[in-house]
C-alpha positions as CSV (number, residue, x, y, z in Angstrom):
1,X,162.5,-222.5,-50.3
2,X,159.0,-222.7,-51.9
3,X,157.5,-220.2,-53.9
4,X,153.8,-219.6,-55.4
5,X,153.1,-218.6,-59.1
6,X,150.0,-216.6,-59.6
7,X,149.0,-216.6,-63.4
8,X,146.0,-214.0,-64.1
9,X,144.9,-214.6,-67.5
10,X,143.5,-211.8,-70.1
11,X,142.3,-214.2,-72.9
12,X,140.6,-216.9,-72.9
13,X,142.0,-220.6,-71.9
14,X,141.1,-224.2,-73.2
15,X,142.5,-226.7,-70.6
16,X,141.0,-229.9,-72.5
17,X,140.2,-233.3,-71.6
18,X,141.1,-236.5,-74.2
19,X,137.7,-237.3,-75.9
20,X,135.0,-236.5,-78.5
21,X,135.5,-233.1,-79.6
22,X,136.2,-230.1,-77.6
23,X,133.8,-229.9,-74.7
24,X,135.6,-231.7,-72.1
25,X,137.9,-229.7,-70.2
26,X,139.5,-229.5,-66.9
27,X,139.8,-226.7,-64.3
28,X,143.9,-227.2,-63.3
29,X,146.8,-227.6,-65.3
30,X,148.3,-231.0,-64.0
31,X,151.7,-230.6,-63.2
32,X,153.2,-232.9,-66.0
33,X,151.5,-230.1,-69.0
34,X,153.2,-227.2,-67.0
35,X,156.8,-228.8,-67.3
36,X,156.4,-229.9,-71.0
37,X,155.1,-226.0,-72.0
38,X,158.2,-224.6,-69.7
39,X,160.7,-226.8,-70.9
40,X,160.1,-226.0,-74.3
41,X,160.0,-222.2,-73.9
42,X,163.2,-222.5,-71.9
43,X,164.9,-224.4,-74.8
44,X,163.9,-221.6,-77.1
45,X,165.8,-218.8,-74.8
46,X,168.7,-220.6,-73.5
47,X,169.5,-223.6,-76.4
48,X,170.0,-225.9,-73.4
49,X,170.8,-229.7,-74.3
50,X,167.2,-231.2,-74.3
51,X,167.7,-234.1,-73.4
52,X,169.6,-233.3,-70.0
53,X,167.2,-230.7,-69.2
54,X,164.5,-233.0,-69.2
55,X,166.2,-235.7,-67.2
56,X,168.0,-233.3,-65.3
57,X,164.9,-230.7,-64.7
58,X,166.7,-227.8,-62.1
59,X,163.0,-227.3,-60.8
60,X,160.2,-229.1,-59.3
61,X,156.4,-228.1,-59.8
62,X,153.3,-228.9,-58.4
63,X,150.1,-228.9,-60.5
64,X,148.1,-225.6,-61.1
65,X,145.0,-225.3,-58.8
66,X,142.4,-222.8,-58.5
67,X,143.0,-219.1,-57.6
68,X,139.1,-217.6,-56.8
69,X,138.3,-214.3,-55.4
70,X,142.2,-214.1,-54.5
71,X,142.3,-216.8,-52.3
72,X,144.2,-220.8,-53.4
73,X,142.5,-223.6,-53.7
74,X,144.4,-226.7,-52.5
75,X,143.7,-230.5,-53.1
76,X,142.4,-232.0,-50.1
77,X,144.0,-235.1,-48.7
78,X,142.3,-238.2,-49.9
79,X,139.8,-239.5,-47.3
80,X,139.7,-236.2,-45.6
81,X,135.9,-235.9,-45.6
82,X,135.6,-239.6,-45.1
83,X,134.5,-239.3,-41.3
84,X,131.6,-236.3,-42.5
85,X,130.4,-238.9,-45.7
86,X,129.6,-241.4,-43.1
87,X,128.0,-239.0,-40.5
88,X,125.9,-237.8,-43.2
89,X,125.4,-241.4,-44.6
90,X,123.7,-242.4,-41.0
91,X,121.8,-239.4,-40.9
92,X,118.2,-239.0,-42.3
93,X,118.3,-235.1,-42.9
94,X,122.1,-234.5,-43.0
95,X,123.5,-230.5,-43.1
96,X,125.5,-231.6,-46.1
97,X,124.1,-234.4,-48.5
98,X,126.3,-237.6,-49.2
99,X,126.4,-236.7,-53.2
100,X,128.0,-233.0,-52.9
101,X,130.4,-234.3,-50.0
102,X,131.9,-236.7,-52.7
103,X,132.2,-233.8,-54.8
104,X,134.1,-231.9,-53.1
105,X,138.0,-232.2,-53.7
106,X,139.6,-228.3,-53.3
107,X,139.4,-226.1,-50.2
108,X,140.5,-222.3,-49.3
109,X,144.2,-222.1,-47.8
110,X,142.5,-221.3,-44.5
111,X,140.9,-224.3,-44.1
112,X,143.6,-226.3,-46.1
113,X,145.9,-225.4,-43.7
114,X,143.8,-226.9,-40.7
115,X,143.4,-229.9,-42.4
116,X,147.3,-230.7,-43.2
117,X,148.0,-229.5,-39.0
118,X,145.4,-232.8,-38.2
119,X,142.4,-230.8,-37.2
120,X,139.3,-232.5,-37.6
121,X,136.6,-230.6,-40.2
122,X,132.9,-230.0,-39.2
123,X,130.0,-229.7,-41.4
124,X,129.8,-225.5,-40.3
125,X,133.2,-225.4,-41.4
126,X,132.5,-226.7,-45.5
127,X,131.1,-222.7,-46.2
128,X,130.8,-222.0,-50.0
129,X,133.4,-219.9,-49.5
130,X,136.0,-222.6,-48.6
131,X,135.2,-225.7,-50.7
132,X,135.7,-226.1,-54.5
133,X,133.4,-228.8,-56.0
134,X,134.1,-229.5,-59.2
135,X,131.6,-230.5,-61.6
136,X,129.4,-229.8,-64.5
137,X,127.4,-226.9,-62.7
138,X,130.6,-225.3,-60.9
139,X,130.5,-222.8,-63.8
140,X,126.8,-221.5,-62.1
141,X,128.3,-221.7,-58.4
142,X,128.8,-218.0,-57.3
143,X,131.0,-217.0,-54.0
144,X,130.8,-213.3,-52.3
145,X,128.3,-212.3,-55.9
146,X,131.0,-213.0,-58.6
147,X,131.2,-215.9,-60.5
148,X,134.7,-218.3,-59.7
149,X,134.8,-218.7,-63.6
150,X,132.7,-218.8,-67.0
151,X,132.7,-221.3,-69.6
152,X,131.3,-220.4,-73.0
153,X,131.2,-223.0,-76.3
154,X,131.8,-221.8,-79.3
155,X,131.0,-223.9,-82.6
156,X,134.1,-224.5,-84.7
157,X,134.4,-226.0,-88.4
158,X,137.8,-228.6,-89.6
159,X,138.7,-227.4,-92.5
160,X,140.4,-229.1,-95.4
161,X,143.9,-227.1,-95.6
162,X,144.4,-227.8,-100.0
163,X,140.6,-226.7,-100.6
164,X,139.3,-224.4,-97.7
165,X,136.3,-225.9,-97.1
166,X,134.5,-227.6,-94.5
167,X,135.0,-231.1,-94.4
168,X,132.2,-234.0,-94.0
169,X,131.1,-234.5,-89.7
170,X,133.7,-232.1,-88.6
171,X,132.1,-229.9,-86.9
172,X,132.3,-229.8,-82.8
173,X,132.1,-227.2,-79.9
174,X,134.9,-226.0,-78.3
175,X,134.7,-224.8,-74.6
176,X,136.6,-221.8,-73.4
177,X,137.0,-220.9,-69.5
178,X,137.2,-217.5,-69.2
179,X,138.7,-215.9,-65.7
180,X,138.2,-212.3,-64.2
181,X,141.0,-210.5,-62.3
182,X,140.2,-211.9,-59.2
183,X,140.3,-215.3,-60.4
184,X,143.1,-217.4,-62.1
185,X,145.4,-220.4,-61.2
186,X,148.3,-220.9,-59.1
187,X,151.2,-223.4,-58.6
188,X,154.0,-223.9,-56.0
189,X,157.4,-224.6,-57.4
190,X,161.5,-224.9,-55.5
191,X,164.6,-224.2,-57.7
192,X,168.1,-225.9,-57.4
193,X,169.7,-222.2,-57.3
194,X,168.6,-218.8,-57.7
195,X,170.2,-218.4,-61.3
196,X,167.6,-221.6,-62.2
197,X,164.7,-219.3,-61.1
198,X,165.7,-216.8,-63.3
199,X,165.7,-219.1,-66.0
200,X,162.8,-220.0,-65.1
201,X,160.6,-217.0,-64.9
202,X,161.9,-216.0,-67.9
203,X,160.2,-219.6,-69.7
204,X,157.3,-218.5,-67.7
205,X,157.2,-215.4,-68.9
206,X,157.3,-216.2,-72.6
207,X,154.4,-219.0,-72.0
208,X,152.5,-216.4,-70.7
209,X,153.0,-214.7,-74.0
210,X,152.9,-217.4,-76.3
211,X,149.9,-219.2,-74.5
212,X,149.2,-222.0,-72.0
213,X,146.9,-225.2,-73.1
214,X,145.1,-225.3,-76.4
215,X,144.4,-222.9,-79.1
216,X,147.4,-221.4,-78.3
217,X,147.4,-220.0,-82.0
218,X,144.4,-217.9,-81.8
219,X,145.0,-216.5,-78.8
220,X,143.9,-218.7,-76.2
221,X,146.0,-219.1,-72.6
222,X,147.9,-215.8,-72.4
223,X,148.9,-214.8,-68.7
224,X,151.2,-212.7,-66.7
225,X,152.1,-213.8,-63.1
226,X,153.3,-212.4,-59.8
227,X,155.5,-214.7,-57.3
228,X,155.7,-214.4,-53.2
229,X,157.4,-217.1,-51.2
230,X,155.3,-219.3,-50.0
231,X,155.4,-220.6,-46.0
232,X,154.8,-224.0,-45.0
233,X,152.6,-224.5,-42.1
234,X,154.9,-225.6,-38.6
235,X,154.4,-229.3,-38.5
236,X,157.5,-230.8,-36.8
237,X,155.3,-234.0,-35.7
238,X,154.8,-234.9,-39.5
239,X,155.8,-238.4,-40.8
240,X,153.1,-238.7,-43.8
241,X,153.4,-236.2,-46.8
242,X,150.2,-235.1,-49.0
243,X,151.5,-234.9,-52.7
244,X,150.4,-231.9,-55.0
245,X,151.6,-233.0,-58.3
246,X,151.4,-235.9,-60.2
247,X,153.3,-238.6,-59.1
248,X,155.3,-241.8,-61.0
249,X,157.4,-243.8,-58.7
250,X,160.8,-245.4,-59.6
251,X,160.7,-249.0,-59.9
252,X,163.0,-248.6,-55.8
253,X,160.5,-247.0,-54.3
254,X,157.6,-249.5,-55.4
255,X,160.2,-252.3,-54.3
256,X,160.8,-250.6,-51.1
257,X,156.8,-250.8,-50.2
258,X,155.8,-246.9,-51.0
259,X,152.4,-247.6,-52.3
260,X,152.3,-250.6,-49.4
261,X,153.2,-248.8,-46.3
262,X,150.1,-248.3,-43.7
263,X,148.3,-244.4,-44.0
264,X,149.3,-244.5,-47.7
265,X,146.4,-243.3,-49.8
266,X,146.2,-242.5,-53.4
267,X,144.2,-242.6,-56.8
268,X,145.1,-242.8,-59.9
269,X,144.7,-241.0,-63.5
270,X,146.1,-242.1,-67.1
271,X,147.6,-239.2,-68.9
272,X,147.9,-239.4,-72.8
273,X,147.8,-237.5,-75.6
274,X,150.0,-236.2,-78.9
275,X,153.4,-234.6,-78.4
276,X,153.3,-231.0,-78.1
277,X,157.1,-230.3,-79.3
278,X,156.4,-228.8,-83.2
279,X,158.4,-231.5,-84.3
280,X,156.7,-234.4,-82.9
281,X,152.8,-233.7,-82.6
282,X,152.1,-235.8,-85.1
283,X,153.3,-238.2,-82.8
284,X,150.6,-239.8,-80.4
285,X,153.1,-240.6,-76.9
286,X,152.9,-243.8,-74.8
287,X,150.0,-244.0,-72.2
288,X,151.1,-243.3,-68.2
289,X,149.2,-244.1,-65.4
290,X,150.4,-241.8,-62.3
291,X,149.3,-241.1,-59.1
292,X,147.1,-237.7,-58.2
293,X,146.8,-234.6,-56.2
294,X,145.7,-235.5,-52.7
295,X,147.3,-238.9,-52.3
296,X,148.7,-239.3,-49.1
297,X,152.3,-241.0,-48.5
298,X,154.2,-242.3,-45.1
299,X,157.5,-241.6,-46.8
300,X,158.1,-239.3,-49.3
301,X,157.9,-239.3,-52.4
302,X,160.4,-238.9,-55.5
303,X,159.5,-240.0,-58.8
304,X,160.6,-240.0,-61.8
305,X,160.9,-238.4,-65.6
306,X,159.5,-241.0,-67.8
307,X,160.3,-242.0,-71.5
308,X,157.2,-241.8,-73.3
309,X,158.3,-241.5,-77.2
310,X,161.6,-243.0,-78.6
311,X,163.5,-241.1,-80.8
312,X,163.5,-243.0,-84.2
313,X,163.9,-242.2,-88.2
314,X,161.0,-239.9,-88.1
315,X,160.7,-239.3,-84.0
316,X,163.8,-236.3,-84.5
317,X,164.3,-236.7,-80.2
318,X,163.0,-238.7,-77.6
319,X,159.5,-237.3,-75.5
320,X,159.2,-237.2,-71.9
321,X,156.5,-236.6,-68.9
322,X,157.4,-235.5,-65.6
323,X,156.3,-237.8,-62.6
324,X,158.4,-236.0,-60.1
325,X,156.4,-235.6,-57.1
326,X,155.9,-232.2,-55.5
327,X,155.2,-232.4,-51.6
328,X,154.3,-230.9,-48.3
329,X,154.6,-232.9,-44.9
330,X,151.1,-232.8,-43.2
331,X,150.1,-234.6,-39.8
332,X,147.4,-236.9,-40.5
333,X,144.2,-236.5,-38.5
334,X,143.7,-238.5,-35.1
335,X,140.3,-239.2,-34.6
């Protein structure tokens, strides 16, 4: 059984990209982030062995998308909008330009759910209502009057901690999204057994306390969430699968052809970074390259946990990041 996590948040959050400063910052949680911060809140409650709750994770997750206005956002299947790029491509005054088509990579549960049954999507049908583009200006894109989010920067200052003052070129903006109570993220997530869950929730419910992405010291990512079960759309025809997490194959499934096979489509991201375990940040882990939201896959998927930090004289336990895929089946569009 699937079930969907609504987080509404009442501070504000900092979901950052690597790079210069601060500014940078993305509008989901990838599902890999959202493991790490529940693992570690679910060590703190239940004293679990790390390292087989990490190998052995009793949950999967999918990545947090966009909750606007009350209604999910879901990653459209790569290549979805392929057949409208071209129409518009051939056209000299298309309905939709070329450049906002490409931009567009989220769209409502209602018209989600008609792309993963095969329908074919029309230009009438990509209302601002039911796509998500996300870019620079999304943060000026209004649907039904309210804003889908704000983001504000706010200078900040590095200080020396032995003297208290400033030090030289450390000074950088740091950009906060702020959400309403309409607005917010959402994940999907399935649980070996009902006493998992529990565990589970109870994690969640101390990350929501304690804070979800960074700045989590002065208040930044604090949430409280609501759960429903979540239905799958009816698709007994379905041989493909559209993944909704990040994704790391096993060395088997790349040998048995899964990135080969024909109606397989997927990009790809490299996720880095520092440690987040207290013990370790200081500790820069090893580079991944994974698979995104929206690839499509003729068999399905499974994935892997992924050694990215050996444990050593001053490494006090070994770091991982989750590549187990999260899934739906969807029937692939026929024309």
């Amino acid at each position: 059984m699937i079930y969907a996590y609504r987080l509404s948040f009442y501070s504000a959050a900092h979901f950052g990209l690597e790079g210069i400063g601060q500014e940078r910052i993305e509008h989901r949680v990838r599902s890999d982030t959202l493991w790490g911060a529940i693992i570690q809140q679910w060590l703190l409650l239940y004293h679990d062995d790390p390292e087989g709750l990490c190998l052995d994770t009793p949950f999967t997750l999918s990545s947090c998308f966009p909750l606007i206005n009350g209604v999910p956002f879901y990653p459209l299947p790569l290549g979805a909008l392929d057949h409208l790029i071209t129409e518009a491509g051939q056209s000299e005054k298309p309905e939709i330009s070329v450049k906002y088509l490409k931009k567009i990579h989220f769209a409502a549960e209602p018209l989600f759910r008609k792309v993963i049954r095969g329908e074919i999507l029309g230009f009438e049908e990509l209302q601002p209502d039911a796509v998500f583009p996300f870019d620079e200006k999304q943060s000026q894109t209004k649907r039904k009057g309210k804003p889908a989010y704000s983001i504000m920067q706010r200078p900040r200052l590095r200080t020396d901690q032995l003297s208290g003052g400033g030090t030289e070129g450390s000074f950088f903006y740091c950009s906060d999204q702020y959400y309403n109570e309409t607005n917010g993220l959402f994940f999907l997530a399935t649980f070996r057994n009902d006493e998992m869950q529990k565990h589970f929730e109870s994690a969640l419910r101390l990350l929501g306390d304690t804070g979800l992405g960074a700045d989590r010291s002065i208040g930044r990512g604090l949430f409280s969430f609501d759960t429903s079960e979540y239905k799958m759309s009816d698709n007994p025809a379905s041989e493909s699968y559209l993944l909704l997490s990040l994704y790391h194959p096993t060395m088997e499934e790349v040998m048995r052809g899964i990135l080969e096979t024909p109606g397989t489509t997927y990009s790809l991201t490299r996720r880095s970074g520092h440690a987040a375990s207290p013990a370790v940040s200081n500790f820069r882990r090893y580079d991944v390259w994974m698979l995104e939201e929206g690839s499509v896959f003729s068999a399905k998927p499974i994935g892997d946990i992924v050694h990215v930090l050996e444990r050593s004289e001053l490494v006090p336990h070994n770091v991982y990041r989750c590549g187990r895929a999260f899934c739906i089946p969807i029937q692939l569009k026929t024309a």
